[in-house]
C-alpha positions in Angstrom: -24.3 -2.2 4.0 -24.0 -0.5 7.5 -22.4 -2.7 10.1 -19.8 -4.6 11.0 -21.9 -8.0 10.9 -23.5 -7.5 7.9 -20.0 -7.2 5.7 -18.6 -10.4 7.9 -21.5 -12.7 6.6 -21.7 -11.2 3.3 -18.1 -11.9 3.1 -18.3 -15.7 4.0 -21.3 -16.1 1.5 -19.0 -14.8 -1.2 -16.3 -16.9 -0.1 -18.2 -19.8 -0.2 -19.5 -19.4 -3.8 -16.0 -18.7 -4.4 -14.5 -21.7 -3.2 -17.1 -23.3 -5.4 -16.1 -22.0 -8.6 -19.5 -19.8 -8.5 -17.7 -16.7 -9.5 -20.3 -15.0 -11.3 -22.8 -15.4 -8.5 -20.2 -14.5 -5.9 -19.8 -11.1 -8.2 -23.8 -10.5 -8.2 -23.4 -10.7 -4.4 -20.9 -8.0 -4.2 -22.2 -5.6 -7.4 -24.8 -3.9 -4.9 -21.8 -3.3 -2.6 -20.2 -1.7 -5.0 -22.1 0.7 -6.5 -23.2 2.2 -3.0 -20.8 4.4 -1.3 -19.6 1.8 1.7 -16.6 2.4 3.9 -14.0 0.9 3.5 -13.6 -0.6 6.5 -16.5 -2.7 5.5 -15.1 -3.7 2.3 -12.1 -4.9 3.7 -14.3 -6.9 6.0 -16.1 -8.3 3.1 -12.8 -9.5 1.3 -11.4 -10.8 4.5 -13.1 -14.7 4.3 -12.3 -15.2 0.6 -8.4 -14.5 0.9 -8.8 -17.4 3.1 -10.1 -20.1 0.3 -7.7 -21.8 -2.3 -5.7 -19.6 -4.5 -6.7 -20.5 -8.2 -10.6 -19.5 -8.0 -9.7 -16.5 -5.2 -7.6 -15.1 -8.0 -10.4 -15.8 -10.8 -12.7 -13.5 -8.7 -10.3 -11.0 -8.2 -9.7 -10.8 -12.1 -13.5 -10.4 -12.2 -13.8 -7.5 -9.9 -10.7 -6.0 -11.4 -12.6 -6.0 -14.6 -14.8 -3.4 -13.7 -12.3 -1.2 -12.0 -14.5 0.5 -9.4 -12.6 2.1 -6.4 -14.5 -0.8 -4.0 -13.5 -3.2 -6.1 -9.7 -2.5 -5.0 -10.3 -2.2 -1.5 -12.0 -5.9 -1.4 -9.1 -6.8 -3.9 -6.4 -5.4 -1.5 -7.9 -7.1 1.2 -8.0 -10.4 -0.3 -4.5 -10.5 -1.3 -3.2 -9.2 2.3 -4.8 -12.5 3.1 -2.8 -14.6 1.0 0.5 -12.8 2.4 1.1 -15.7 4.9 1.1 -18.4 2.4 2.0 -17.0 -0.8 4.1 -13.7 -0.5 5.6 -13.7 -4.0 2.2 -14.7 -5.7 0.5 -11.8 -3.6 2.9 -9.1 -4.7 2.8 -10.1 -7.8 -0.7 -9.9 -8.4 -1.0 -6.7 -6.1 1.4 -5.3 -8.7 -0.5 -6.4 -11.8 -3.9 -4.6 -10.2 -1.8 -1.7 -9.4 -1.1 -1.6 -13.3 -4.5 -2.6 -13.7 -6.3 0.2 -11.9 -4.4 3.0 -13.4 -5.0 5.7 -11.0 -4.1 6.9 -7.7 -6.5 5.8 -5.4 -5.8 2.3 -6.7 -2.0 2.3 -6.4 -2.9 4.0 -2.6 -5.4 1.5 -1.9 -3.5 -1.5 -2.9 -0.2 -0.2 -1.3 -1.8 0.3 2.2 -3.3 -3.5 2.0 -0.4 -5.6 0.3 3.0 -4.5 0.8 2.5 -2.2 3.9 1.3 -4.6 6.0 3.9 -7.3 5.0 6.5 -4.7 5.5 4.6 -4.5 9.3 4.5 -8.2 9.8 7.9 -9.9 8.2 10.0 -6.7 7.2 13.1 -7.7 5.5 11.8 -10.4 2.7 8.5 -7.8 2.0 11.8 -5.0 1.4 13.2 -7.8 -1.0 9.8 -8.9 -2.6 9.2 -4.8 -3.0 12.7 -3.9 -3.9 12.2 -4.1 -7.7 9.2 -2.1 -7.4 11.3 0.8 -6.6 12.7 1.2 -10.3 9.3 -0.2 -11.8 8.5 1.4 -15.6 5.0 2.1 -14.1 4.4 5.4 -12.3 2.0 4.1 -9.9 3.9 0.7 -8.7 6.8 2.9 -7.6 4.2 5.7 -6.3 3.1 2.6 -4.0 6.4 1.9 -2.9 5.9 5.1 -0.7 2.4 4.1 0.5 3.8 1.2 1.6 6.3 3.3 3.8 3.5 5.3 4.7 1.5 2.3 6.4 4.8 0.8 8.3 5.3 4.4 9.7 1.9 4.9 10.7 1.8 1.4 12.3 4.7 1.1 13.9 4.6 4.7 15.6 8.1 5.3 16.5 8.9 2.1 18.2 11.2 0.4 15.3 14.1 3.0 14.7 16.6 0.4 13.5 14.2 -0.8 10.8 13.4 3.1 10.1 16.6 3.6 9.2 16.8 0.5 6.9 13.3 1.9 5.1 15.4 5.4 4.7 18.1 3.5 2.8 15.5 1.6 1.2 13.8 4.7 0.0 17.5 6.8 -1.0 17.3 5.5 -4.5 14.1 7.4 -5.0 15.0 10.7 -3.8 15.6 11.9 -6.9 12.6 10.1 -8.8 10.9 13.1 -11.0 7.7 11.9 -11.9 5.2 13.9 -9.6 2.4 11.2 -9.2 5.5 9.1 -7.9 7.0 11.6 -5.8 3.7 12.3 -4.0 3.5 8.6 -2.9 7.1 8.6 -1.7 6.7 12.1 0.0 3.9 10.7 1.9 6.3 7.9 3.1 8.8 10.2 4.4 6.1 12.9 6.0 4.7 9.8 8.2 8.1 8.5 8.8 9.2 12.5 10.2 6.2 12.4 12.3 7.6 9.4 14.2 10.4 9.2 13.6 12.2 12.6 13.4 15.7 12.6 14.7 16.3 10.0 12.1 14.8 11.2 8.9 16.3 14.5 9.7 19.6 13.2 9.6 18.8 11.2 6.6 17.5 14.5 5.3 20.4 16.2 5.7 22.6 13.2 3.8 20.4 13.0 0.9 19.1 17.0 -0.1 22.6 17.7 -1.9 21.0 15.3 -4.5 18.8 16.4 -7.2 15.4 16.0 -6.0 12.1 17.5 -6.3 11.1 20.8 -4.3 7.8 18.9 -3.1 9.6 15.8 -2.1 11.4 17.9 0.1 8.7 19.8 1.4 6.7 16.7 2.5 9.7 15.1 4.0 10.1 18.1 6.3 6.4 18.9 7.5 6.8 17.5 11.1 10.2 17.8 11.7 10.7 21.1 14.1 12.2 24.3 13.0 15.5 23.4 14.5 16.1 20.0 12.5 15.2 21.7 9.0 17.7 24.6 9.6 20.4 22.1 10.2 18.5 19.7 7.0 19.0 23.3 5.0 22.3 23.9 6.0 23.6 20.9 3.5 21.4 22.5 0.2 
């Protein structure tokens, strides 16, 4: 699989088994796909037509690539369900959650984060903050880890030009400030390191409100990486 093209028809011709209730065949179409090492910009091209189809055999094939757990597999998963966002928003996080579970590993809590809740906090912000609000205090490491991938993806989209719905993410994200669990507090560092790229006055005043908490030395330290000397002075001054 090299171009553009190639994953767009491949994709329909899956989709179309799909829709037919062909699900092993659509899998034997995909397998080869799989096991090479395609970008995953062509995977996500690939998963694009099926989150299209009806809901009940989409999510049958999903099951079945989830089944095998291969780092492809998620991105054509992730891809699928940012499909269905439109028309089923609690059903998508939902299942985005359970593959997130399902996966078991970083990459796959990454993965998913960047192609389910990201992009609906991108496109219809404050019912994806509700739909991902319990996430935040989720038993599972790697559904709160994607919490701050999620962040991660609205910062890097939006590129400075939403402050007032920056600042809501930052209260969003207080409660986690303190979260301990390191695999966790990578994915919410990463949040806040995108969010101080773009946005720096206002993390570093957000910074400054929350580092009197009990928080983790490499939370901090990620949070901090782009704002300028002069802003983590006055973020230190409050330690």
């Amino acid at each position: 699989m090299k171009t553009a093209r190639e994953a767009r028809e491949l994709g329909k011709r899956i989709a179309a088994l799909v829709r037919a209730g062909e699900i092993e065949q659509a899998y034997t179409l995909l397998t080869p796909v799989l096991g090479e090492r395609t970008p995953f910009r062509l995977l996500g091209l690939i998963g694009e037509p099926a989150g299209a189809g009806p809901l009940e055999p989409v999510n049958v094939f999903l099951d079945r690539i989830a089944a095998e757990r291969t780092e492809g597999g998620w991105v054509v998963i992730g891809k699928t369900l940012g499909q269905q966002l439109a028309r089923d928003p609690v059903g998508a996080f939902a299942r985005c959650r359970g593959y997130i579970i399902a996966a078991d590993v970083w990459y796959g809590a990454d993965i998913l984060g960047e192609r389910v809740p990201g992009p609906a906090l991108l496109t219809d912000f404050q019912p994806a903050m509700a739909l991902l609000a319990p996430w935040r205090e989720d038993e599972n490491r790697w559904v709160r880890r994607a919490v701050g991938v999620a962040a991660h993806f609205w910062a890097k989209r939006t590129r400075g030009e939403r402050p007032a719905e920056a600042e809501s993410l930052l209260a969003f994200l207080s409660p986690m400030f303190e979260e301990w669990q390191m695999d966790v507090v990578k994915g919410v560092g990463w949040g806040l390191k995108t969010l101080g790229r773009y946005y720096p006055d206002i993390v570093a005043g957000w910074l400054a409100q929350q580092v009197g908490r009990r928080h983790r030395a490499l939370m901090l330290r990620k949070a901090l990486t782009y704002l300028s000397e002069e802003q983590t002075l006055k973020v230190s001054e409050n330690l």
